[in-house]
Structures are given as structure tokens and as C-alpha cells.
matplotlib code that plots the C-alpha trace (Angstrom):
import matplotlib.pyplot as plt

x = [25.3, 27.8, 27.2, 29.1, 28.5, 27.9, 29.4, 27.9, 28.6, 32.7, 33.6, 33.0, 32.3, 28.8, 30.3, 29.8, 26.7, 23.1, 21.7, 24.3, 24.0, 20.1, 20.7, 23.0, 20.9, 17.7, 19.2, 20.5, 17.8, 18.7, 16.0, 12.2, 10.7, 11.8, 10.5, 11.1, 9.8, 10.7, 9.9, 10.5, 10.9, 11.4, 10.7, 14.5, 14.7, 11.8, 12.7, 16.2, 15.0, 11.8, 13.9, 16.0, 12.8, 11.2, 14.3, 13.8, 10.1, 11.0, 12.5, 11.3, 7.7, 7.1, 7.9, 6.5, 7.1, 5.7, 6.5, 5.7, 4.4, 5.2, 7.2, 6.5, 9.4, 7.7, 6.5, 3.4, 6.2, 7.3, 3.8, 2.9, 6.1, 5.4, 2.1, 3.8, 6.0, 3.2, 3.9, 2.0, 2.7, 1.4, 1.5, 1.4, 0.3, -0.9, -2.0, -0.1, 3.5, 5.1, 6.2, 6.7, 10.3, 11.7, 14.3, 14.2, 15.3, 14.6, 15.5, 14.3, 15.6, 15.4, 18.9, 20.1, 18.4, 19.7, 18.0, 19.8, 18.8, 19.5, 19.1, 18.8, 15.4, 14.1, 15.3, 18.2, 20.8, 19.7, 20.9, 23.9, 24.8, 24.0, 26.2, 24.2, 24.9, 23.4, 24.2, 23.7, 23.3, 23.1, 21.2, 21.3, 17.6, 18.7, 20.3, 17.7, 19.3, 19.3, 15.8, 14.8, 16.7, 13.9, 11.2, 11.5, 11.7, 8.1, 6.5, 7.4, 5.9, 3.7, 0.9, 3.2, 4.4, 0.5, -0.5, -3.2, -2.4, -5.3, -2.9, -1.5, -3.4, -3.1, -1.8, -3.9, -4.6, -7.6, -5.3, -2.5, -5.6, -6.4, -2.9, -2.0, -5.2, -4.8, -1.5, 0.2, 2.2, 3.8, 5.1, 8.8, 9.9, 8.5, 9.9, 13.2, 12.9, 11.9, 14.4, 17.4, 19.3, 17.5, 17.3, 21.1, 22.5, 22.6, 24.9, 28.7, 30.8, 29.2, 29.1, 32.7, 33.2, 30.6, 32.7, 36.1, 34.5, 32.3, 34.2, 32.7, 33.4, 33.4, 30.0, 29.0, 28.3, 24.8, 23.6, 21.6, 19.1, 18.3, 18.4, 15.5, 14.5, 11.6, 8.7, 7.2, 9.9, 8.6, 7.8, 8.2, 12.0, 13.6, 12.1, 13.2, 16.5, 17.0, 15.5, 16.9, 21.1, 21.0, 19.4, 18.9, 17.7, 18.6, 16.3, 15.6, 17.4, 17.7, 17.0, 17.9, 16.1, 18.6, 22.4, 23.9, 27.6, 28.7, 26.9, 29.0, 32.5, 33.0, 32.6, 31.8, 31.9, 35.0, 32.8, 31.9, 34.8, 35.8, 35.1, 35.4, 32.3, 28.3, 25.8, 23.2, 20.4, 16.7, 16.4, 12.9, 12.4, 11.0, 14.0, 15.8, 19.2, 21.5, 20.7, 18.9, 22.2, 24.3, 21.9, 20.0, 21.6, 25.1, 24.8, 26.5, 30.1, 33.2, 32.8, 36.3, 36.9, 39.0, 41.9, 42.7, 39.2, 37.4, 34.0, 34.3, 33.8, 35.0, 34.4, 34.7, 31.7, 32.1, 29.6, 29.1, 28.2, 25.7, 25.0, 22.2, 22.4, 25.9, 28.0, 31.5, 32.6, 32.7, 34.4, 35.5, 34.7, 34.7, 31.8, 32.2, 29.8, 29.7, 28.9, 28.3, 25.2, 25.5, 26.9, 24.7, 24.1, 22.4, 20.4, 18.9, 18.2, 21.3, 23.1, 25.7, 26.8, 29.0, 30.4, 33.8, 34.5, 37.8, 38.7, 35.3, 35.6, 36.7, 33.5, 31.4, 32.6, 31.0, 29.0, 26.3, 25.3, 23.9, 20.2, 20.1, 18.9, 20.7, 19.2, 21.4, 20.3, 21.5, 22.4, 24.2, 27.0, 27.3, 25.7, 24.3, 24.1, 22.8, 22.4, 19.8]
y = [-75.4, -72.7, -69.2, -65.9, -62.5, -59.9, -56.5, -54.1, -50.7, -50.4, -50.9, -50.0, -53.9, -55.0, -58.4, -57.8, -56.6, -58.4, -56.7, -59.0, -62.1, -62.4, -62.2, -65.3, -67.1, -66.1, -67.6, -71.1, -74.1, -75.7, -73.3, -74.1, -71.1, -67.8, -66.0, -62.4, -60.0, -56.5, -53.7, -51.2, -51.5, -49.1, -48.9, -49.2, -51.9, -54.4, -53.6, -55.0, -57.6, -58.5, -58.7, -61.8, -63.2, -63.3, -65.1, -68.1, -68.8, -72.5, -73.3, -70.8, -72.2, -70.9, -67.1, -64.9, -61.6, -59.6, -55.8, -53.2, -49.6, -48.1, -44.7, -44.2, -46.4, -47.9, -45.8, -46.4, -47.1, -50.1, -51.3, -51.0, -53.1, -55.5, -56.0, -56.8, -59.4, -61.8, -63.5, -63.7, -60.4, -59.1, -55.9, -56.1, -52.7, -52.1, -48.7, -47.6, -46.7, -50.2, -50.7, -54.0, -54.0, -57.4, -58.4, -61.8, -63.4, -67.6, -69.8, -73.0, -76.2, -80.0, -80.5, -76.8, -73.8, -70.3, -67.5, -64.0, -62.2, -58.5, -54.9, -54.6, -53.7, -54.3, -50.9, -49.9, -48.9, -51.2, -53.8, -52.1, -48.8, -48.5, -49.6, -52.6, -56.0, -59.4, -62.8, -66.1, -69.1, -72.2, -75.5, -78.6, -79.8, -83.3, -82.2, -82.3, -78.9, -77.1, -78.1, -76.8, -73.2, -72.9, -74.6, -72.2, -69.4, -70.6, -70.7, -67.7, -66.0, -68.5, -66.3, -64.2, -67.6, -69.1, -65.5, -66.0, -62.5, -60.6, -57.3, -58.8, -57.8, -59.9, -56.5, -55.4, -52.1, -50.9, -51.9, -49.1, -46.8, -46.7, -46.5, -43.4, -41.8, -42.7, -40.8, -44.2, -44.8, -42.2, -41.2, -42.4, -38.8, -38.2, -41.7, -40.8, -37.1, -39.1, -42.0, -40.7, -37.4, -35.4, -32.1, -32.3, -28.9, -26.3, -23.7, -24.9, -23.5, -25.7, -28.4, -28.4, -28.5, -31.2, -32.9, -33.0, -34.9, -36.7, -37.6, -39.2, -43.1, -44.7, -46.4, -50.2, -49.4, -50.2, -52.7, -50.8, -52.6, -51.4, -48.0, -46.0, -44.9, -42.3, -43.6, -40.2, -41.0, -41.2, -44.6, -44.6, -42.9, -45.5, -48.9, -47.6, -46.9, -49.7, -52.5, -51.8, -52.8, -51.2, -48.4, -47.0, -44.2, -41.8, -42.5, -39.4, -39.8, -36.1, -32.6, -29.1, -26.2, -23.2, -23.8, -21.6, -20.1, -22.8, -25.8, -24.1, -23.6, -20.1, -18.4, -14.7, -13.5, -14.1, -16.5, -18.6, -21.1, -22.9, -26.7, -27.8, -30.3, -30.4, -31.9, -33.8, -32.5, -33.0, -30.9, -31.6, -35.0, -35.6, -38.1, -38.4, -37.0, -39.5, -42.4, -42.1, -41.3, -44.0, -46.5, -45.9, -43.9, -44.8, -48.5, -50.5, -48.1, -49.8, -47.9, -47.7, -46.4, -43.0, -44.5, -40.9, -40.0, -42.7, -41.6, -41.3, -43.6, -42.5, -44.0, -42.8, -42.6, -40.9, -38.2, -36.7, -32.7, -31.2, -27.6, -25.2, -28.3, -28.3, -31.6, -30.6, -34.4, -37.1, -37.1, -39.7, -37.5, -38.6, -39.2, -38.7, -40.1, -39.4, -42.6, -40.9, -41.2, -39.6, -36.0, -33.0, -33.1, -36.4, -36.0, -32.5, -34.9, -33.1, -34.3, -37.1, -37.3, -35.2, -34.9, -33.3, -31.4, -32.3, -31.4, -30.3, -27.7, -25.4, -25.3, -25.2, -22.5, -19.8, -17.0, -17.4, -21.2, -19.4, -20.3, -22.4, -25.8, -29.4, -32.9, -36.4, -38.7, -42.1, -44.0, -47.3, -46.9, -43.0, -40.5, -37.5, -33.8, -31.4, -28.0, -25.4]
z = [240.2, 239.1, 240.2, 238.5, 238.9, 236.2, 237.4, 235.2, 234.1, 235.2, 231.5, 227.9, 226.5, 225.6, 226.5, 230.0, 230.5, 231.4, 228.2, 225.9, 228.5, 227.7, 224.0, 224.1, 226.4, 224.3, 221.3, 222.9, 221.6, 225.5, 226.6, 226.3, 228.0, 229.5, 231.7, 232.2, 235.6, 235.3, 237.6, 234.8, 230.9, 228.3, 224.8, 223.7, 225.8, 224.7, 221.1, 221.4, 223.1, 220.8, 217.7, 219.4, 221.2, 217.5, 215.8, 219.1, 219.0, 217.3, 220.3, 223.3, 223.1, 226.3, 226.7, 229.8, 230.7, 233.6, 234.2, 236.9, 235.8, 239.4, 239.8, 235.8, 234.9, 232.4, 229.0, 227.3, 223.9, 225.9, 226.7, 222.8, 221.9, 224.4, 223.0, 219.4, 220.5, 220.6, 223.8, 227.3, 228.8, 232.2, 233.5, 238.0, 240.0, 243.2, 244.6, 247.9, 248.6, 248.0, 245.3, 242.4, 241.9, 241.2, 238.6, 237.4, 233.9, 234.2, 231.2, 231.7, 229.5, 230.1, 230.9, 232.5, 233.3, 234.0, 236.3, 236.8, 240.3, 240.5, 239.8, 236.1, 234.7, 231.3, 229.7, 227.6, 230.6, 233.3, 230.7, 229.0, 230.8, 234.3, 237.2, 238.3, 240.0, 239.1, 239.9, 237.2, 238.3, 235.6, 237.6, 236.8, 236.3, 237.8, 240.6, 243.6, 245.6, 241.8, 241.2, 244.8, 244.0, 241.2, 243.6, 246.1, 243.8, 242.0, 245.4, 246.8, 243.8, 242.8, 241.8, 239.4, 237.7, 237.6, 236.6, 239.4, 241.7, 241.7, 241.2, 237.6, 234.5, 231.2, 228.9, 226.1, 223.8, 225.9, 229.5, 228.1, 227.1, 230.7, 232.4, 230.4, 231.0, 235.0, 234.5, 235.5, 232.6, 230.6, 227.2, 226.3, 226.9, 229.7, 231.4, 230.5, 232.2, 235.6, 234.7, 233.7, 234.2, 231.6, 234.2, 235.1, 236.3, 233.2, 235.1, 233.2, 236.3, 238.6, 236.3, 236.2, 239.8, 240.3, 237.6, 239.7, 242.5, 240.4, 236.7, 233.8, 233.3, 230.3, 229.4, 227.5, 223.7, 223.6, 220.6, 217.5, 217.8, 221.5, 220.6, 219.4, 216.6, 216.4, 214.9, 213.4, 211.0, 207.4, 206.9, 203.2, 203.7, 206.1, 204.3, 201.2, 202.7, 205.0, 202.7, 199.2, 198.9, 195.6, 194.0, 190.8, 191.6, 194.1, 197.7, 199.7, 203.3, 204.8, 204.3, 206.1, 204.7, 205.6, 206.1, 208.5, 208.3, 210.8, 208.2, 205.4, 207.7, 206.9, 210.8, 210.8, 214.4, 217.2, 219.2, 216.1, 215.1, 211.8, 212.9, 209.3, 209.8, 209.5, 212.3, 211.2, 212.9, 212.8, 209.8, 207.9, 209.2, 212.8, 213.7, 216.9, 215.4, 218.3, 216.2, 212.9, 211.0, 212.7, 212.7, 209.6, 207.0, 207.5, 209.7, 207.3, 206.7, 208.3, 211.9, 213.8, 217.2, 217.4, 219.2, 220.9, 221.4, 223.4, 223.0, 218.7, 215.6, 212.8, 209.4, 205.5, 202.4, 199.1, 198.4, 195.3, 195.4, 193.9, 193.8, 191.8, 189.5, 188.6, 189.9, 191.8, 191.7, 194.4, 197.6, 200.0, 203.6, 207.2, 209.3, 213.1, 215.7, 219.3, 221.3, 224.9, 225.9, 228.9, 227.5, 227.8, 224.1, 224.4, 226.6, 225.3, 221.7, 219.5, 216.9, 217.7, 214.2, 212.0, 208.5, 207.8, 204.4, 204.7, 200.6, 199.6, 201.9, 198.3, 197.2, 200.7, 202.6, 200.3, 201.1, 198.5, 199.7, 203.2, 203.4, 200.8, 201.3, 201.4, 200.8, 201.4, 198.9, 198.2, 194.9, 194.5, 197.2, 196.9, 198.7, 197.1, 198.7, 196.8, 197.8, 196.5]

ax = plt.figure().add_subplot(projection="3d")
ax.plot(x, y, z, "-o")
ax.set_aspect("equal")
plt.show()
């Protein structure tokens, strides 16, 4: 038996965290079944996890996973990708003040198994971000005191492992149906403004004093493929983008109908400064603007860590400019991403991503391109803006 504990959240590697330590046990072919109990579970959580789940079905023949809907930590988003996966999934409930709050992860193989006890749920920061505790044990299936660790476990909650507990519901489409019209369950949105600290204090002078007793630490960098993507997104925009390596003719990615003076860096009033950049916001697309354009539009340029700013990437793409028609050339410019997710502007959905005009700003910061719209296309390896 070898024991180790995974100290999460005091550090900015993935490495470190439970999220990463299931994805490496997930993909290991030692491991027959794995079983997964979960008080909550959100939706960026179970798609991370699903896309690694799919890739080990050859060899995870067995997969279980049971989660809790108490205190509306778990989102009816979740539910729906749970029910995608394609595995046994149970959902457990019971009316009355107690709660169903367990965390257990149990890989079982003919040789070794693995089971993590602790605090993390089955959501994107109790497995990355949060400050949780968790202790993995590896047993020896042929030692007789490791076999009894996993014994005792499987009788005291026997009837969650034999899925015989009269309080755990096999989950299907109508089962969700019901649990959002109970007001059980929740929408994404709505779990993550009971969850997490979406109604922190708006007044900046107290902020600032609650900041010196209480500073910001830096956070894990959560995977991509844990974090979420909104799926009002046109679907015919993001496969085209996402699928095709090469394209021969330009693929619509993004659109803003009126640039404002601070799109176009040319500031009019004292309070309004010259940042020399662009958000990409929501624009004409219903997209959640924190990850669309790192994740999607821009995933595969060479990211780097700003090495003064600890919370940046940088990285470079050439875009051509287009405007009223008329091509001004091709411009290698710098893309800036903000990888805190626990800033203000995260958590109110704004842009995390920026693009600086650098040497294009000649031909942006003029009065005349105010209100006029912009599009991001893409062709072959260069990105397209064309304002109109």
C-alpha cells in the first residue's frame, strides 16, 4: 500500500491537481473499471472528463459514476453530458437537511487499484482550482490488508456500489426533465452563481481593502478541454473551423457590428485611454468570450507565458486587413489572453482575450472606421479582418 497526498490549489501546475491525476489514471490499460461518486458535478467538469473516459472504453469495461444534485451543485448541463458519455450513471437524492456529499474516484485493475478519498467534486475547480485535499492510495490486489481497505469501503456503501439504495435513480432524459422542473437541479448559470463567487462585492474601495487581508493566489491552469464552451454557438461556424487544417476559402469565425473609439485606439475623452489593443467580445455570436477565442479560434498558435505578467499568454498570428474592400497588407500582431479565472472580469462573462495593433495601428485608429463593422475570417494560416 503506498499512500500520497494531493495538496491542491497552493500552486499554478495542472500537474498537481486531482483534475490531471484522474486523466492519467483514466488512461492506464491496468485499470478495468472506475468508479466515480460525486456530490456535485458540473458541465465543464464531465466534459473534460468524458473526452478521456471515451478514448479508455477498450480497456475500462466497467465505468460507474454516481452524483448528488443536493444544494444545486449540480447543473442540468452536467446531467445532459453525463447522459452522453454512455456509461452507467446514477443520480442519489434524498429530501431533508442531510445532505449526499461524498467524494470518491476507485480504479480497479487485476494487479493494483487506486482510490482517492477527499474533497474534490466532479466540477472544473474542485479538480483544478480550488484549495482542496485528497489522499491516493494504490493497493495491491494480493495483499490481504489492501484488499480489505477496498472491502470495507464496498460494504459500507454497498448499496451505492450494487446500485440497490432505494434513494439512487438510474439517470435518464425524462429523470433531468423532472429535477429542473422540481427546481432541484439548475441551469449551468445559475450553479455557478450559487457555486462560485459570481456576487463578490462590486463596491472597488472595499474590494481593495478586503484584498490586503485577503490577496489573490495564483490558480492551476485548467485543461481546454474542461472548460466550456457555449453551445448556442453556431454549429456550422466552430466544425468548420475546428475540423478543417486548411482552407481555401475564407471560414467565418467572428463578427462585431459597431466598433467603438476604444476598438479603433483613437480615445476621445480624459477618462478614456489609448490601450493600443481590441477585446474580443461576444459580438454577433452567442459565445462565452473567456474561452471561445483561446480555445477555438486561436488554440493551435504557440501560446507562451508573459514572464512579468503571471496571469498572461501571449502569442503572435498574421492578419491580413481588409477595409471598404481595399487590402492594407498582412500583419504579424499579438494576441493576449488573461488566464485568471477568478478576476472580476471572469466571472461577469468579459472578454479574456485581446488583439494588439501594434504596426497596423496607421490605418486603425481613424475616425471614419467608428461604427463600422468587423468580421475575423480565416484562410490557410492567415486571419482575415475586414472592416465595413
Amino acid at each position: 500500500m503506498q499512500i500520497h497526498l494531493i495538496s491542491q490549489g497552493y500552486g499554478s501546475e495542472s500537474e498537481h491537481t486531482l483534475g490531471s491525476l484522474l486523466v492519467e489514471l483514466i488512461s492506464e490499460k491496468a485499470y478495468g473499471a472506475f468508479t466515480a461518486i460525486s456530490a456535485f458535478a458540473s458541465e465543464g467538469g464531465v466534459n473534460g472528463i468524458a473526452k478521456h473516459l471515451s478514448k479508455a472504453k477498450d480497456h475500462l469495461k466497467k465505468i460507474t459514476i454516481i452524483v448528488g444534485v443536493d444544494q444545486k451543485g449540480t447543473s442540468e448541463e452536467a446531467l445532459k453530458a453525463l447522459l452522453k458519455i454512455g456509461v452507467k450513471v446514477f443520480i442519489y437524492y434524498q429530501k431533508g437537511n442531510a445532505i449526499f456529499h461524498p467524494k470518491i474516484y476507485l480504479f480497479e485493475g487485476s494487479n493494483k487499484s487506486e482510490l482517492i478519498l477527499g474533497s474534490s467534486n466532479l466540477t472544473v475547480q474542485g479538480l483544478f482550482s480550488n484549495v482542496e485535499a485528497s489522499l491516493w492510495i494504490t493497493l495491491d490486489v494480493n495483499d490481504e490488508d489492501d484488499i480489505a481497505v477496498i472491502n470495507q469501503l464496498k460494504s459500507n456503501f454497498s448499496t451505492l456500489f450494487d446500485q440497490t439504495d432505494v434513494n439512487l435513480q438510474p439517470l435518464t432524459q425524462e429523470l433531468i426533465e423532472m429535477l429542473v422542473k422540481a427546481g432541484i437541479v439548475p441551469a449551468e448559470k445559475d450553479r455557478k452563481q450559487v457555486q462560485d463567487k459570481c456576487d463578490e462585492s462590486q463596491n472597488t474601495e472595499m474590494d481593495q481593502v478586503i484584498t490586503k487581508f485577503f490577496p489573490k493566489k495564483v490558480i492551476s491552469k485548467i485543461p481546454s478541454e474542461f472548460k466550456v464552451i457555449s453551445k448556442s454557438v453556431k454549429v456550422d461556424v466552430v466544425e468548420k473551423f475546428v475540423e478543417h487544417k486548411e482552407f481555401l476559402e475564407e471560414v467565418f469565425i467572428w463578427k462585431v457590428k459597431s466598433l467603438k473609439i476604444r476598438d479603433l485606439n483613437i480615445p476621445k475623452g480624459e477618462k478614456t485611454n489609448a490601450t493600443g489593443s481590441m477585446l474580443f467580445k461576444k459580438g454577433e455570436l452567442d459565445i462565452d468570450p473567456r474561452s471561445y477565442f483561446r480555445d477555438v479560434v486561436f488554440a493551435n498558435l504557440k501560446w507562451k507565458p508573459d514572464s512579468e505578467k503571471p496571469h498572461y499568454e501571449r502569442a503572435y498570428a498574421d492578419f491580413k486587413i481588409v477595409i471598404d474592400g481595399t487590402s492594407y497588407g498582412v500583419y504579424n500582431l499579438k494576441i493576449s489572453h488573461k488566464t485568471d479565472t477568478t478576476s472580476k472580469s471572469y466571472f461577469q462573462h468579459n472578454s479574456m482575450t485581446s488583439l494588439s495593433w501594434g504596426p497596423a495601428k496607421k490605418i486603425i485608429a481613424k475616425d471614419e472606421l467608428i461604427g463600422k463593422s468587423l468580421s475575423l475570417y480565416k484562410k490557410g494560416s492567415i486571419f482575415v479582418i475586414r472592416i465595413e
